[in-house]
N, C-alpha and C positions, 0 to 999 in steps of 0.2 A: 644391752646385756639381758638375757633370760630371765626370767623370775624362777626360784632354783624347785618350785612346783611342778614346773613344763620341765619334763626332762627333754632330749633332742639325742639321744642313744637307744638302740634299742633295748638293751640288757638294764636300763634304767626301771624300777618296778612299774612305772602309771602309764609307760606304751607297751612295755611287754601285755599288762589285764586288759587293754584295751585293744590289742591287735590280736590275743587270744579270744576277746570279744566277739570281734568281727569273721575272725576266721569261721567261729561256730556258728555263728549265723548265717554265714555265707555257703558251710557245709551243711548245714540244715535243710537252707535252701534248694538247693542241688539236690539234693536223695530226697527230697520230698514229693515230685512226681513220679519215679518209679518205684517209692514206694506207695504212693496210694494206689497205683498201676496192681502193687501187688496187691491187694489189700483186696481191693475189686475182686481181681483174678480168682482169689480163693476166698471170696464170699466172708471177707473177713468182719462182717456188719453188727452192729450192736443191736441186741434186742432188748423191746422195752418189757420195764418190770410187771412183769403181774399180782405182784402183791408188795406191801410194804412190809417194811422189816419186822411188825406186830401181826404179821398175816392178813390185814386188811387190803383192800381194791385202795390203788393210786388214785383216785379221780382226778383230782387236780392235774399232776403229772401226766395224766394221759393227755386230758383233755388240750395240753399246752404242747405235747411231747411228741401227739402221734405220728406226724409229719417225720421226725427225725429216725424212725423205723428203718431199719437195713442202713444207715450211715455207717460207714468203716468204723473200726475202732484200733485201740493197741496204738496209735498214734506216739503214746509215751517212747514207743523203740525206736521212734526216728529220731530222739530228744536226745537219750542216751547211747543211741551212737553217737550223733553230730560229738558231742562229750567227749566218748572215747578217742575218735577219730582224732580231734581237735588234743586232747592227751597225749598221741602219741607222734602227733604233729610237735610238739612242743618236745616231745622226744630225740626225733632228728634233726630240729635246729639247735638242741644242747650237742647233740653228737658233735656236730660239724661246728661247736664253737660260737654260734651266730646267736647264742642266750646263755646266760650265765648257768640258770636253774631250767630243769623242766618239771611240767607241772606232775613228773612224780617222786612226790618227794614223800620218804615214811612221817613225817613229825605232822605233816600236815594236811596231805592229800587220800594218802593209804585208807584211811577210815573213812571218809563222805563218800569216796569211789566205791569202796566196798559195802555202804550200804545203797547205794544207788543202783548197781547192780545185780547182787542178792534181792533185794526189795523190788526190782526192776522183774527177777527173775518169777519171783512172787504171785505179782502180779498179772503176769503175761499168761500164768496159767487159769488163775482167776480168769482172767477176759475170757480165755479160749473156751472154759467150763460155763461159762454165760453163753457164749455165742451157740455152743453145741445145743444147750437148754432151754434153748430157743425161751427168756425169760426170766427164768428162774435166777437167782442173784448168786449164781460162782460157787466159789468155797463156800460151804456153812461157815458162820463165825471160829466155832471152838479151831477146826482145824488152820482154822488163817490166824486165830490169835498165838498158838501153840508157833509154828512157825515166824510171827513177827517176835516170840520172846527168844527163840532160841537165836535167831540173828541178829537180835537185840543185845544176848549174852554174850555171843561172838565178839562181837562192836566194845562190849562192855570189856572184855577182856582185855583189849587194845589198848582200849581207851583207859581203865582205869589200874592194870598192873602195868602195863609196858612203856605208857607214856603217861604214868603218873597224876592225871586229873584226880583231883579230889575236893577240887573246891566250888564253891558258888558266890559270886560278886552281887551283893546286894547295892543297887545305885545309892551313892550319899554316904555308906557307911561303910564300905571295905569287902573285902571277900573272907568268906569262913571256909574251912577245914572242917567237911562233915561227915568224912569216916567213911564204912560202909554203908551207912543211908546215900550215898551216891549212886548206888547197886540201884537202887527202885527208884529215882528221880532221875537217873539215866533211861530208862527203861520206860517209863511213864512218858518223858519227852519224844521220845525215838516215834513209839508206839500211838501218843499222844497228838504228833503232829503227824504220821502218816496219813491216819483214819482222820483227822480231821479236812486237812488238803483232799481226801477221795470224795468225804461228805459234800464240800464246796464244789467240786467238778459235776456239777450239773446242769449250768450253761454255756451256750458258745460261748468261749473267748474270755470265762469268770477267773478257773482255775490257773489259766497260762498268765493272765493279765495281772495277778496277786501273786504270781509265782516271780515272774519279772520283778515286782515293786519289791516283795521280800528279799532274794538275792542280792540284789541289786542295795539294799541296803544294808545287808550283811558285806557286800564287799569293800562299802566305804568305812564300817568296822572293822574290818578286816587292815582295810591299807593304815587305818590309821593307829592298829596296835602293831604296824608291822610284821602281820603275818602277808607278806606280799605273794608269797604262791598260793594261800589260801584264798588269797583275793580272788585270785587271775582265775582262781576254780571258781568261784562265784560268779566272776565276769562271764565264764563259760557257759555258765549255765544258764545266764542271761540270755546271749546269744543264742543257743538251740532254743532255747520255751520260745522266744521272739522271734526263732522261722518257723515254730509249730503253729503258734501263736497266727502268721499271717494267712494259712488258711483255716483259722479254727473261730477267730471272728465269725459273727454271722451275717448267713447262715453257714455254719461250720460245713468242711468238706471232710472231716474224719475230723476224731473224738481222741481226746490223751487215755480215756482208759486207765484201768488199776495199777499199769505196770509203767504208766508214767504218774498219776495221785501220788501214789504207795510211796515210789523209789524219789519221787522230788519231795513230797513230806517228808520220809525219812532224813534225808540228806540234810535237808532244811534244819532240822531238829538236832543233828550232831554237829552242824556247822555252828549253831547258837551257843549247845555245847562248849567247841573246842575253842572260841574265842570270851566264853565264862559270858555270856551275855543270857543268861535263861530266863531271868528277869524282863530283857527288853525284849523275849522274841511272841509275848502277848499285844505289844503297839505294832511289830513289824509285821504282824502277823495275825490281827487285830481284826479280819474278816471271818478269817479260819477258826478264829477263836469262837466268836457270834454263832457260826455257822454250826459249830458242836455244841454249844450249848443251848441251841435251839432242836437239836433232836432232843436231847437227854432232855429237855424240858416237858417237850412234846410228850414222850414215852412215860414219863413218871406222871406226866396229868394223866392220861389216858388209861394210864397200869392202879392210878389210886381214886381218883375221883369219876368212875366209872365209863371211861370212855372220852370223856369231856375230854376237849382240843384247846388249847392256849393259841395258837397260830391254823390257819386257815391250812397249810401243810408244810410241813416240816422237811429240810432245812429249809433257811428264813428266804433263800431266793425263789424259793415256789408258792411261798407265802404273797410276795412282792408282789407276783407273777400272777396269783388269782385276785392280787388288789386290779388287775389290770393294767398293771403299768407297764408293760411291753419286754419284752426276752432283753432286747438290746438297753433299753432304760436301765432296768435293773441290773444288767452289768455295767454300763459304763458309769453309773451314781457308786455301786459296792468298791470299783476303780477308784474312784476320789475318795474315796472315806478310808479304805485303804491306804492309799498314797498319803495321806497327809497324817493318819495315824504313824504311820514307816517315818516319817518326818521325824512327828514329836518322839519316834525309837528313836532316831538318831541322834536329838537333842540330848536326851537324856543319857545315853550311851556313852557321848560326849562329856558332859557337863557334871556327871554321874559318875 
């Protein structure tokens, strides 16, 4: 007799997320040569920065970086199709009967799609305004932050008049009702976790590898508060980062780019949202966290104590990087510290 864990149906929720899993990966896979085909074709290549974000020469960065000069980028569009694709896949095996739910469902899908998306859309443009600038970093800030609040507000709107969030689960002690201060702790998150995930994509294989571990642990809280199609989005998005993911390893053959960082931070950060986990999404999430608080470290030394550096360069994997510890080193060490932080998210998510 079964253990009533294993389900053996399909319309059961733990093979529906797991064969939505697969699917995306396996459609990942597939469009992922002709789209690097394209990517080539129109010169779609990443240039490196000529100045850091205080106006100063990268040294470091270059000196580690140069090699990676004209690598495709925008990679994030093959992510969020697979996504889509895999979305509307789940579309026509509801039509025809063959799943109970598809993964478009308002209460719980509607909002991470639309900010992955939008956020998606965001970004895409960013890259293109890099690639043109032969250097130059994209959008200036104001007009990128101005556009992450107003999709932010979007999101907020959903989220917090139509389907009623308003609260925050503190682990151990219950969740609180906190009004409209939801309004800027939404918005903070959203905003907070996009530009941190962008900050971290600055090695092969960093951002997609941390992307994987966090979803992926967002979907076993997901299944286990029984948000089962929330999951199966989770799982999905597994799936696409993990066929982006196989050639982004290094040395990477094309880059995820802003308009995959942007649109899977985002997402990330409404998913933690919608299942009241905002709390645990600093352990699931635990690289990304490091990883921005080692600019805004860097910046405030630099900006008050005249220039002085706290890290060799900022964020901490270029730091890593001029200790000499190898591109690949230092992702696959930030991997484990990650993962097993995403761990102790789960325990406590759990337990909590």
């Amino acid at each position: 007799m079964p253990l009533p864990i294993i389900p053996f149906r399909p319309e059961i929720p733990l093979i529906a997320i797991l064969g939505y899993t697969f699917f995306a990966f396996v459609a990942g896979l597939t469009l992922t040569t002709p789209f690097l085909l394209f990517l080539k074709r129109n010169r779609l290549g990443k240039q490196l920065r000529v100045e850091t974000i205080d106006g100063r020469t990268p040294s470091v960065f270059r000196k580690y970086h140069q090699d990676k000069w004209g690598t495709p980028t925008m990679g994030g569009i093959l992510i969020w199709t697979s996504i889509l694709l895999t979305v509307f896949f789940s579309r026509i095996l509801s039509f025809f009967g063959a799943v109970e739910h598809s993964l478009l469902q308002r209460g719980q899908v509607y909002l991470p799609l639309f900010t992955l998306l939008t956020l998606g859309a965001l970004g895409a443009v960013d890259d293109y305004i890099n690639i043109l600038g032969s250097g130059k970093r994209g959008l200036s800030w104001l007009p990128k932050l101005l556009f992450l609040i107003i999709i932010g507000l979007c999101g907020l709107y959903w989220f917090y008049f139509k389907l009623g969030y308003n609260q925050i689960h503190v682990p151990f002690y219950g969740s609180y009702e906190v009004g409209l201060w939801y309004v800027p702790i939404f918005l903070f998150i959203l905003i907070g976790t996009a530009n941190a995930v962008n900050v971290t994509d600055g090695l092969d294989g960093l951002a997609g590898g941390l992307l994987v571990i966090a979803f992926g642990s967002f979907a076993v809280l997901s299944f286990l508060a029984e948000l089962y199609v929330l999951a199966a989005f989770c799982g999905v998005c597994v799936g696409a980062v993990a066929a982006f993911l196989w050639h982004n390893v290094p040395p990477a053959l094309f880059f995820m780019g802003d308009t995959g960082s942007l649109a899977l931070g985002g997402t990330l950060g409404v998913i933690a949202l919608m299942t009241d986990n905002v709390l645990i999404l600093p352990f699931v999430g635990f690289i990304f966290v490091i990883e921005m608080l080692s600019v805004i470290i860097q910046l405030t030394s630099k900006k008050f104590r005249g220039g002085k550096k706290v890290f060799k360069a900022a964020p901490i994997h270029h730091h890593f990087e001029a200790l000499d510890w190898g591109e690949s080193k230092v992702t696959m060490r930030l991997w484990i510290v990650g993962m097993f932080m995403a761990f102790l998210g789960i325990i406590i998510g759990i337990v909590g």
